[in-house]
N, C-alpha and C positions, 0 to 999 in steps of 0.2 A: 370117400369124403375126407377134405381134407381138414388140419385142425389150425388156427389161427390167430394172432395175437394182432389188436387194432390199437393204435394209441391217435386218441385227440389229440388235436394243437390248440391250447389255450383256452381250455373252458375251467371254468370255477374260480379264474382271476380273472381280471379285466373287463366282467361287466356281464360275462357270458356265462350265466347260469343252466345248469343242465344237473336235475336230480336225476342218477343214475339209476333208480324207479324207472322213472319218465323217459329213459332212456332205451330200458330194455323195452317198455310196450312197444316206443316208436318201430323200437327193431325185429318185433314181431310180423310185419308184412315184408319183411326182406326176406331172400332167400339163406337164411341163415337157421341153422339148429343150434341146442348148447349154450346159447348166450348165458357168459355170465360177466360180471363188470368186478369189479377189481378199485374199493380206495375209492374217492371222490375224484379224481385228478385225470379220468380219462382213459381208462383202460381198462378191455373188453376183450375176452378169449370168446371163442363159437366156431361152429364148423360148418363147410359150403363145400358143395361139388364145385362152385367158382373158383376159378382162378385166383392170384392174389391182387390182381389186376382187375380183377372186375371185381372183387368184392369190395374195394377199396371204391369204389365208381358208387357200388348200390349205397357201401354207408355211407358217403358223403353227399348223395341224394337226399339219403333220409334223414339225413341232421339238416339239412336246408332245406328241407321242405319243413319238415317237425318244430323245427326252433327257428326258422327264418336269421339264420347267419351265416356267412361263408366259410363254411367247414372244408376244415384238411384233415385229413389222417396218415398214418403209416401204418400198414400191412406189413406183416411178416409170419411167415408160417411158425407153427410151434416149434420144430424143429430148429430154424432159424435162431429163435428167441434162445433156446438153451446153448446153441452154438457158441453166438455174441458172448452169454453169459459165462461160461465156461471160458472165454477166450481174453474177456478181461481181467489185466494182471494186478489191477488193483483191490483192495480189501473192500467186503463186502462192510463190517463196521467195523471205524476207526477212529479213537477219539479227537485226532486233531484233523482228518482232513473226508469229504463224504466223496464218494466216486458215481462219476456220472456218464451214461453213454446216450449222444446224441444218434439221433436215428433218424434217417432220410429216406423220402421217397425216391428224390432226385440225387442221385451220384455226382453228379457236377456241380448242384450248390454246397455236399456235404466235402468236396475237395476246395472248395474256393473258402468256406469257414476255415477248414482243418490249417487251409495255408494263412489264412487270416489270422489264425491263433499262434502258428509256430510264426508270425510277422513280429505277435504281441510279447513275444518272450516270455518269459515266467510261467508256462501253461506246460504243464506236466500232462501231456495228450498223445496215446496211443490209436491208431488208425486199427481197425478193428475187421474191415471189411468196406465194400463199397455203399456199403448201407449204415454204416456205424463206427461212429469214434469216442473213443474212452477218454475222459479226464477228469482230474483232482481241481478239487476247489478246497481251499481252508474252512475247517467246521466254523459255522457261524456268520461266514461271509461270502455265502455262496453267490447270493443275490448280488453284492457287492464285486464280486470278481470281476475283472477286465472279459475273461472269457464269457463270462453269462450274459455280461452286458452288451458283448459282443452277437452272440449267438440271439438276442433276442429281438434283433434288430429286426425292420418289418421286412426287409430280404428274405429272411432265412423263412419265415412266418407258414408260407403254402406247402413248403417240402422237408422242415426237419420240427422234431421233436427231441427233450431231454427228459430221461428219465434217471433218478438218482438206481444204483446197482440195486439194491433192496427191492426196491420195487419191481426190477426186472427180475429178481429171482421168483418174488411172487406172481409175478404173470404164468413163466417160466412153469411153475410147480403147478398154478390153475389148470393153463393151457397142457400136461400132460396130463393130468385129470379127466380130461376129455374125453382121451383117447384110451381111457382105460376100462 
């Protein structure tokens, strides 16, 4: 059985509410063990003999059937998760600037951002893997950055995800909890 890190795209801003209660019952008819969720923001470790491929299939079932919206996620094994995180060269806390790795389903919309951002100049962004790219935002004006604003676009919306580094270390630490 393998161990697993899920991240939503876009629930708990823009309309789409999901108590992560309500979350895990939904996730109790899946083939999933382990669930546990992570923060309000969308992020859920558990373990399946499934693939990462088809777990990513059944949760994104069960968020559109359970909540009636069109749900994306990203998959990535625990292993994966500690990889990325170990592999980004930015500070985990910083007081002037928060580090963030977006994370893709699809490899080829997460090279056409990454090129879109080294387009935008001023984006301090390391390529991290085919699934994940590191970047600085100024503390305070993350929201505001060229590159968030970038990445938020409804292109990117079905295949990538941003999560601040913290947060991934907390996935990171759940998800080998798992497996201990």
């Amino acid at each position: 059985m393998d161990s697993y890190a899920v991240f939503l795209r876009g629930i708990n801003v823009g309309g789409i509410n999901i108590k992560m209660a309500d979350l895990k019952t939904a996730l109790k008819a899946c083939p999933f063990s382990g669930v546990k969720t992570l923060l309000a923001s969308g992020n859920v470790v558990l373990q399946s003999e499934l693939d990462a491929k088809h777990v990513k299939t059944e949760f994104e079932k069960c968020l559109r059937k359970s909540f009636g919206y069109d749900a994306w996620v990203v998959v990535l094994t625990a292993a994966r998760v500690a990889q990325l995180v170990d592999a980004c060269p930015y500070p985990a806390d910083d007081k002037s600037t928060h580090s963030y790795i977006t994370l893709a389903s699809d490899p080829a919309m997460l090279d056409e951002l990454f090129e879109a951002g080294e387009a935008l100049g001023g984006v301090d962004q390391v390529r991290l893997g085919p699934e994940a790219s590191a970047w600085l935002a100024p503390a305070g004006g993350t929201l505001d950055s060229p590159f968030s604003k970038l990445s938020a676009k409804a292109r990117y919306k079905a295949s990538t995800t941003t999560r601040n580094l913290r947060t991934l270390i907390k996935v990171r630490d759940a998800a080998a909890d798992l497996q201990s």
